[in-house]
N, C-alpha and C positions, 0 to 999 in steps of 0.2 A: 873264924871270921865269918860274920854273916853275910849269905850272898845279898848282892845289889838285885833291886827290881826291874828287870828289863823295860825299856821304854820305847815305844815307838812319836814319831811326833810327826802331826798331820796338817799340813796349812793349806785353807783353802783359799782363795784368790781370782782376783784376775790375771796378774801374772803378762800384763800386756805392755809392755813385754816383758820379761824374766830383770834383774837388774841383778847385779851384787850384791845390793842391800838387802833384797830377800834372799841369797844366799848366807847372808852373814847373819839371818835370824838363824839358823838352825844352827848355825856354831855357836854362835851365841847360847843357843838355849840350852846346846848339846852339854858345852861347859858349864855353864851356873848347875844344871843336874847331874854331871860329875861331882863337883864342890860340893853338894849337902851330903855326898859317900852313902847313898842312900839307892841310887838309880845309877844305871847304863845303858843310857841310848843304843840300839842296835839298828836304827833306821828313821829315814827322811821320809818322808810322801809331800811332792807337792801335786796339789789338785785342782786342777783349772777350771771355772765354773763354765756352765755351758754359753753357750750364743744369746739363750733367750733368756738370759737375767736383765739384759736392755740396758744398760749403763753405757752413758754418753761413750764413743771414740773404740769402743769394743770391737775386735775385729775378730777374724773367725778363728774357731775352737784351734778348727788345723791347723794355722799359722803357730797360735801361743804353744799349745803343745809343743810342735816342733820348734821351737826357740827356747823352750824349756828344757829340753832333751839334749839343747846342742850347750846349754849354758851351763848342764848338770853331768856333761861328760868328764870334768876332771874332776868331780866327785867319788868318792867310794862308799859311798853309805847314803846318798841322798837320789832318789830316783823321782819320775813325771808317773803319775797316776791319769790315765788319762777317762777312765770311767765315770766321772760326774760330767765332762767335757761333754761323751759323746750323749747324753740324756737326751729324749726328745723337749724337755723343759727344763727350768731352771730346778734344783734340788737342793731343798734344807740343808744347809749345814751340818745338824742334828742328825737327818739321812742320812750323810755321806759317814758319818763318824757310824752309827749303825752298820752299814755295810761293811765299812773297814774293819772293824770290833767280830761282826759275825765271821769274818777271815781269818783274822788273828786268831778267834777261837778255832775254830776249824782246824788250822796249824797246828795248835797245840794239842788237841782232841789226836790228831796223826802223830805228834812228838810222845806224845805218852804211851799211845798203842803199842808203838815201835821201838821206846827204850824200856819202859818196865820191866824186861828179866834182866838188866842190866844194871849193876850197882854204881858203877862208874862211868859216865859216859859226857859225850856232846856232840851233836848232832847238829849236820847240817842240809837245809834241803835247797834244793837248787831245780829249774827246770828240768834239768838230766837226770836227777834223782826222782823225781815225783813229778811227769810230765801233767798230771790232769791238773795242777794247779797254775793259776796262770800270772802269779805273780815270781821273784825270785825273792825270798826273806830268808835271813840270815835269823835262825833260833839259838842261841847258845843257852845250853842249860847243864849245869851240874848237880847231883844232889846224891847222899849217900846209902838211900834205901829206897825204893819205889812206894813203899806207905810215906815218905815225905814229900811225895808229889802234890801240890797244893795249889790253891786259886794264887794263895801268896806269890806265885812264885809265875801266876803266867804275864805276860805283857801288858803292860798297861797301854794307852793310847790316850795321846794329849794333843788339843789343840794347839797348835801356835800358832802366835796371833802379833801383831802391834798395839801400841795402845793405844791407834789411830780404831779398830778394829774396835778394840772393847767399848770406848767410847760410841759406838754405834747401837749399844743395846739400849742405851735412850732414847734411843731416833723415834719418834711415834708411828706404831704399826709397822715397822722395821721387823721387829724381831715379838714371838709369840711367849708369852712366861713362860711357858713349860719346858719350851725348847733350852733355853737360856736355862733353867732350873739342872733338865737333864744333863748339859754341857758341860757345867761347872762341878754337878754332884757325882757322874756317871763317869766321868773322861777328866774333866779338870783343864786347865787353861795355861799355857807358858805367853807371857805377856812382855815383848819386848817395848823398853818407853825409849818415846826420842828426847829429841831436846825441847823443855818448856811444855813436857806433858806432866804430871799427874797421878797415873792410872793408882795410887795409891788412897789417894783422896777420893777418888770416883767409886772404891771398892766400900770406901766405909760409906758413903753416900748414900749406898746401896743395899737395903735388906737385907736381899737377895743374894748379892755376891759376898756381903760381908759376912752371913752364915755358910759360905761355903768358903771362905778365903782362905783355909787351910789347905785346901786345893787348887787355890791359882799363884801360880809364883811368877814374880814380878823381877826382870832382867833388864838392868841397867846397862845400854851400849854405852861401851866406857871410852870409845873414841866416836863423836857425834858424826854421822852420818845421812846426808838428808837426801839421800838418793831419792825421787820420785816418779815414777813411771810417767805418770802424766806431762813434767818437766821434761822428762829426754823426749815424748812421741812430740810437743811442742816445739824441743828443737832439734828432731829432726825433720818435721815439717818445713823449718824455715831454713834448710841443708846447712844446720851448725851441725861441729862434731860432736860425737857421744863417747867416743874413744875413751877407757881406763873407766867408764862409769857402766858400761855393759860388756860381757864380754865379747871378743874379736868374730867368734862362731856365730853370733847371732845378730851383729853389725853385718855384718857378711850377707847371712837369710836376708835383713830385712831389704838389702840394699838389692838383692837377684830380683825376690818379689815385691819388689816393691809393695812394699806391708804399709807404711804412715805416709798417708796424705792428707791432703786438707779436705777429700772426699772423706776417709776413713775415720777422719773426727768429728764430722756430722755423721755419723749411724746415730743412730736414737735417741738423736736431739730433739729434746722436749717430750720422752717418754719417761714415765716413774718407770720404779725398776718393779721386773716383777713382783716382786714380797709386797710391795704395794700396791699393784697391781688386783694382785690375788685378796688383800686385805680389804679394798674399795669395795673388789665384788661380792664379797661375804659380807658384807656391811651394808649394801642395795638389796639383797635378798629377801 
């Protein structure tokens, strides 16, 4: 039986705050890449963009992070990445998948050092096993000779995304060709649609993604969901309940610290976001 490709799956975000409904993309996505019997997921990353992306009602890295941690504790496979959070500026999408990619390798560059006289094996590393690394990932890998050690076989890394998300790569000066080239071509895309999107139509639309669309798979949530971050921080601005729409641990944070007010939805009201920001300035130059 041929082994499965291990998969890691990486969504980047604002995450303000955490919801279920971004919990339920990564089941989501987990399942649809069990079903094609081709992949197995072995981990979650979500990654919080930092402070200075400038999007209206944004509040600090600190907070979402820690609401993410608290949202992601009955999870077993899905962890907070908090390294694009703590950046002194906002950072490429493209970047963050980079960084994460050169780790993954890095892991497996250790996983092979240390199993090749071994014919039979799986290995796991963990803080307590290999302290200088500062993540904890779960590598499972089997294979029957150490000459069958192969690229085939190390982890892939996929963005996850919505198809509120994909639909952004038309946004003008949003997003740079190349980046969008390498994301699709290099890493590949898990695309969850809601209800009354699309993302299928948008990909033939599309040059670009449609020469890559063997590498974006498209996941239909088969019970609709319209969970919206922006909806729950609206009401609970106007102290309606959020209850059963975020979890209890993070209802909880937001209520000690008082994290959404009517101050905290004017932050960077009437600024573009950075990427535009950055695009205006290389365009006055």
């Amino acid at each position: 039986m041929r082994s499965r490709i291990p998969v890691i799956l990486l969504a980047c975000g604002s995450f303000n705050p955490t919801t279920n409904m971004h919990m339920r993309l990564f089941e989501l996505a987990r399942d649809h890449l069990h079903q094609t019997g081709r992949y197995q997921v072995i981990e979650g990353i979500m990654s919080p963009v930092s402070d200075n992306y400038g999007k209206k009602g944004l509040v600090s890295a600190r907070h979402r992070v820690a609401m993410a941690k608290l949202a992601l504790e009955t999870s077993d496979w899905i962890r907070v990445d908090p390294w694009e959070s703590e950046q002194d500026t906002w950072t490429e999408t493209v970047k963050v998948l980079r960084v994460r990619s050169h780790q993954v390798l890095s892991y497996s560059i250790a996983w092979v050092w240390a199993s090749c006289p071994k014919l039979q094996f799986n290995l796991l590393y963990s803080r307590e096993a290999v302290p200088n690394l500062t993540d904890q990932v779960i590598l499972l890998w089997s294979c029957t000779a150490p000459t069958e050690v192969s690229t085939a076989f190390l982890p892939e890394l996929k963005l996850l995304c919505g198809a509120d998300f994909l639909q952004t790569f038309k946004t003008p000066n949003l997003w740079k060709e190349e980046d969008i080239k390498e994301i699709v071509e290099k890493f590949g895309l898990v695309c969850i649609s809601r209800a009354g999107s699309d993302p299928s139509q948008f990909i033939q639309e599309s040059d670009l993604l449609s020469k890559f669309q063997h590498n974006i798979f498209l996941v239909r949530e088969w019970i609709q969901n319209e969970i919206s971050a922006t909806q729950i921080r609206s009401a609970l601005c106007r102290g309606l309940s959020v209850k059963y729409l975020i979890p209890d641990s993070v209802i909880a944070y937001i209520a000690q610290h008082n994290v959404y007010t009517a101050e905290s939805e004017r932050s960077n009201e009437g600024q573009l976001l950075q990427p535009l920001r950055l695009q205006n300035t290389a365009i006055n130059l």
